[in-house]
C-alpha positions as CSV (number, residue, x, y, z in Angstrom):
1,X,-113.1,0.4,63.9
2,X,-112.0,-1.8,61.1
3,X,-114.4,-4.6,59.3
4,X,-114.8,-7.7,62.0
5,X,-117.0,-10.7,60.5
6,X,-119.7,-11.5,62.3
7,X,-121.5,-14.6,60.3
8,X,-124.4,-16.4,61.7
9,X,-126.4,-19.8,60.2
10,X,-129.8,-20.3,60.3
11,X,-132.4,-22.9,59.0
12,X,-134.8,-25.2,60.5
13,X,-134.5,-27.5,62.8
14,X,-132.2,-30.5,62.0
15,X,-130.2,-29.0,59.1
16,X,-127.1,-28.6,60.9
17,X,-126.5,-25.1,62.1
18,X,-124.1,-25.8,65.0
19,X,-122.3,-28.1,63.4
20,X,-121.7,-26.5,60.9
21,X,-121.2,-23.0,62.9
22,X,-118.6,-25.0,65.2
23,X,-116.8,-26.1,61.5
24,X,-116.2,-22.4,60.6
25,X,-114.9,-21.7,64.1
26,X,-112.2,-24.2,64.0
27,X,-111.6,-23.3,60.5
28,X,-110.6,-19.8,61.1
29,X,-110.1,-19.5,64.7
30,X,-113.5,-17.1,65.1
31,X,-115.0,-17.1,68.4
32,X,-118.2,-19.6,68.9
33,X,-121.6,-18.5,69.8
34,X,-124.2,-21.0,70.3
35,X,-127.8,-20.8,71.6
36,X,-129.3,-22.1,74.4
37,X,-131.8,-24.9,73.9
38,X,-131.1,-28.0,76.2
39,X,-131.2,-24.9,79.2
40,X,-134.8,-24.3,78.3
41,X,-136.8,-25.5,81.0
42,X,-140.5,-25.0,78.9
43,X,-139.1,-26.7,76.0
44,X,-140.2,-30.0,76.4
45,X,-143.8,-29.1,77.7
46,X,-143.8,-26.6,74.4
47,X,-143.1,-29.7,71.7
48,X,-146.1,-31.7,74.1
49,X,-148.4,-28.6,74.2
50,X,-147.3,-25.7,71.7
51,X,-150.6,-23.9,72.1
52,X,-150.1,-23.7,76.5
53,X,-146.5,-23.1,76.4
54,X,-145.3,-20.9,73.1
55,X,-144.8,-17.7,75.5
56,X,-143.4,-18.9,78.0
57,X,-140.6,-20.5,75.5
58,X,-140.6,-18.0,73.2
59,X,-139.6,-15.1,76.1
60,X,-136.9,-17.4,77.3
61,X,-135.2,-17.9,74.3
62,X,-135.1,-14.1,73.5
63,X,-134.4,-12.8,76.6
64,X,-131.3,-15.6,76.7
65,X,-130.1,-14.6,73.0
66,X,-130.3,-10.7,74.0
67,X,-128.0,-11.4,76.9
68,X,-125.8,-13.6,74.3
69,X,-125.3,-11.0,71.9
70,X,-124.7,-8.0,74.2
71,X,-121.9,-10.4,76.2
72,X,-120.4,-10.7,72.2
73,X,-120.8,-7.6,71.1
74,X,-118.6,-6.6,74.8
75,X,-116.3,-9.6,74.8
76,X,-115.7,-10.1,71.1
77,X,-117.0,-7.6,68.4
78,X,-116.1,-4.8,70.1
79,X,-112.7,-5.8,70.4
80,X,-112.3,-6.8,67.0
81,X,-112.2,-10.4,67.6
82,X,-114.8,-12.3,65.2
83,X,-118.1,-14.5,65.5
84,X,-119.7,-16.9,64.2
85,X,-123.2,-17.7,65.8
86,X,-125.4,-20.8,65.0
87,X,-128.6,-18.4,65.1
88,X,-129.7,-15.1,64.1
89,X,-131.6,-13.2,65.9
90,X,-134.7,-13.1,63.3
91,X,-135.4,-16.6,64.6
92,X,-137.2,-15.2,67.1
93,X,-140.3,-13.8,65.1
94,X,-140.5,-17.1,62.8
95,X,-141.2,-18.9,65.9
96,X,-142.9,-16.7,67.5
97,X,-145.2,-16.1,64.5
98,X,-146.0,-20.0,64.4
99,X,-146.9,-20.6,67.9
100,X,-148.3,-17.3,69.3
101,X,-151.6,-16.5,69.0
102,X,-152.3,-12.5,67.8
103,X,-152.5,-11.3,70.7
104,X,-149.6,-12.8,72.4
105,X,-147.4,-12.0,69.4
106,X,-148.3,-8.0,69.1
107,X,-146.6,-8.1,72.7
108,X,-144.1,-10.0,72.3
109,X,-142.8,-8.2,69.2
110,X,-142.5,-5.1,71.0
111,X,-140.3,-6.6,73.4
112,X,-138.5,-8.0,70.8
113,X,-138.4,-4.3,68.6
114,X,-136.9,-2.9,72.2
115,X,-134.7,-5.8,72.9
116,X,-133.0,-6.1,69.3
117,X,-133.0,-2.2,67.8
118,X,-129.2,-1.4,69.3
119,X,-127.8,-5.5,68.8
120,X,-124.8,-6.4,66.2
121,X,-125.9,-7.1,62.8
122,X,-124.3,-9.7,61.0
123,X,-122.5,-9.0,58.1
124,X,-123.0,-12.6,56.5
125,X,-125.5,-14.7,57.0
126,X,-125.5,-18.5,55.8
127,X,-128.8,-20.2,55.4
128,X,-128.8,-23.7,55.5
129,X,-132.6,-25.6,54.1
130,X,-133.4,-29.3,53.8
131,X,-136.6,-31.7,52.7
132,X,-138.4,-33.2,55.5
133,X,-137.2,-36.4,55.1
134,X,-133.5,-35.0,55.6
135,X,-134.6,-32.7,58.8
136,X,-136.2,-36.1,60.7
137,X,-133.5,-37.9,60.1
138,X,-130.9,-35.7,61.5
139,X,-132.8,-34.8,64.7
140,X,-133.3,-38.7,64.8
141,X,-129.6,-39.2,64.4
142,X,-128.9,-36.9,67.1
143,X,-131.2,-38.0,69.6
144,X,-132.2,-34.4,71.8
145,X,-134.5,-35.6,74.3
146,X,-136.5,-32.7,73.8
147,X,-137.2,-33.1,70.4
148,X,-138.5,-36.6,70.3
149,X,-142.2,-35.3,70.3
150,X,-141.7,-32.8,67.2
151,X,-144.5,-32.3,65.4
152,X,-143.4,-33.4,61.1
153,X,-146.1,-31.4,60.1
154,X,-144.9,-27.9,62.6
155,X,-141.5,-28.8,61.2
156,X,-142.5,-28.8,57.4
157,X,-144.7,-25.3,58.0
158,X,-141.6,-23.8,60.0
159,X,-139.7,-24.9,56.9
160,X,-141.5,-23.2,54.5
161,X,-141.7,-19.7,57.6
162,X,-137.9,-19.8,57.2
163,X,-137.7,-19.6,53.3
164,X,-140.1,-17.2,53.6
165,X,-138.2,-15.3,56.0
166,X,-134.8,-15.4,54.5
167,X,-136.3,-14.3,51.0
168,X,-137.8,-11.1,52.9
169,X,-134.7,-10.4,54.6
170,X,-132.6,-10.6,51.3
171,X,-135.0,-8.3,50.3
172,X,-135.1,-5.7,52.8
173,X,-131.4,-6.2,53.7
174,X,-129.2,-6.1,50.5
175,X,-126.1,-5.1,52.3
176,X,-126.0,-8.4,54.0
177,X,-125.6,-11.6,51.9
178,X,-127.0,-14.6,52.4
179,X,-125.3,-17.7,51.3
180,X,-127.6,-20.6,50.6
181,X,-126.8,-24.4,51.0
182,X,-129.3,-27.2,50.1
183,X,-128.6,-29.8,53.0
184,X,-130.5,-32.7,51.0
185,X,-127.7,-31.9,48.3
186,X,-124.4,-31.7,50.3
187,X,-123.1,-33.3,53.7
188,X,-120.6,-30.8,55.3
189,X,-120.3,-33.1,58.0
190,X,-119.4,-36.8,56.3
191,X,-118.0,-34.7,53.2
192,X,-114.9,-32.4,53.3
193,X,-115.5,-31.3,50.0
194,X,-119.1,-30.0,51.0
195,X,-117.2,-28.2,53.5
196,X,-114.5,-26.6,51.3
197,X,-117.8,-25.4,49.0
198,X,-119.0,-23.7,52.3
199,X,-116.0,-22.3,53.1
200,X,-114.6,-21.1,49.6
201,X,-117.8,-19.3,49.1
202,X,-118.2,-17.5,52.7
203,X,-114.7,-16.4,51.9
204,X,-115.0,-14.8,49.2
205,X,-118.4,-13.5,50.6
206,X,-116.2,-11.7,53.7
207,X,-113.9,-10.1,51.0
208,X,-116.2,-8.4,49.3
209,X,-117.9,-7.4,52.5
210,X,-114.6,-6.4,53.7
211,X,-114.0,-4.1,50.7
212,X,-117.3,-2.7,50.5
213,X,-117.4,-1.6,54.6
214,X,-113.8,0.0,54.9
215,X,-114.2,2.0,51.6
């Protein structure tokens, strides 16, 4: 089988991820995956009550993103069609990691070791960060019922869990690059040439990858 991309964008909450996900779709015609979040039915009682209601939220979102990726990896990537996904798997644990308590998190990571060992791996990731200030604003701006009761100071420690993150996964993953974008210094979405940046530099990102996996 030949190279098919297969990019996903993280970051926090707020920074933009699906919009920015649904702006490479259109630009190159790629297939769309976005995760389920307004379909969570704990989610609201999680943001009132994180310590009551982490596992319960946590197991639906993963069990809902395994079934997401296996319907892709069916539908799309083994077809040769590409994706781009406004989440990566990985999300999982950073969440997980902040609301679990020890014990709930040694099960549910080995759930999540079973669930995730045989999914797609992306062969680009973007990662997309932002100040405070900038995240609040942007889930102000857009209003999700379900995020109205967000904690600023869980967002600004699950900021600082995703640079963490990334920088380990850079570490451990060399293969795979990660494009970063500061969201408090560009505005994809009000500015086109923010976009173009994005785009210019994923491309050349997938050409590289392209070379290195069909050698």
């Amino acid at each position: 089988m030949g190279y098919t991309p297969f990019i996903t964008v993280e970051g926090p909450i707020g920074v933009g991820k699906t919009s920015l996900a649904k702006a490479i779709s259109d630009q190159f015609n790629f297939a769309l995956l976005k995760e389920i979040v307004d379909e969570n039915p704990f989610l609201g009682k999680f943001y009132d009550n994180i310590e009551e209601w982490s596992f319960q939220t946590e197991m639906f979102f993963l069990c809902n993103r395994y079934k997401q990726l296996g319907d892709i990896n069916t539908h799309y990537l083994s077809k040769s069609q590409a994706v781009v996904a406004d989440y990566h798997i990985l999300k999982n644990l950073i969440f997980a990691q902040r609301t679990l308590n020890p014990d709930e998190y040694q099960k549910y990571y080995k759930i999540y070791q079973l669930l995730t060992e045989d999914m797609p791996k992306p062969n680009v990731i973007i990662y997309l960060n932002a100040s405070l200030d900038t995240l609040l604003k942007r889930i102000k701006i857009r209003g999700r019922e379900v995020e109205k009761n967000i904690s600023p100071l869980y967002l600004e420690q699950l900021s600082l869990d995703y640079e963490q993150t990334i920088t380990r996964f850079e570490q451990s993953h060399p293969e795979i690059p990660v494009l970063r974008f500061n969201g408090d210094e560009i505005d994809f979405v009000k500015n086109e040439d923010d976009l173009h940046l994005i785009i210019e530099k994923l491309i050349g990102s997938l050409k590289k990858s392209s070379t290195t996996n069909t050698r």
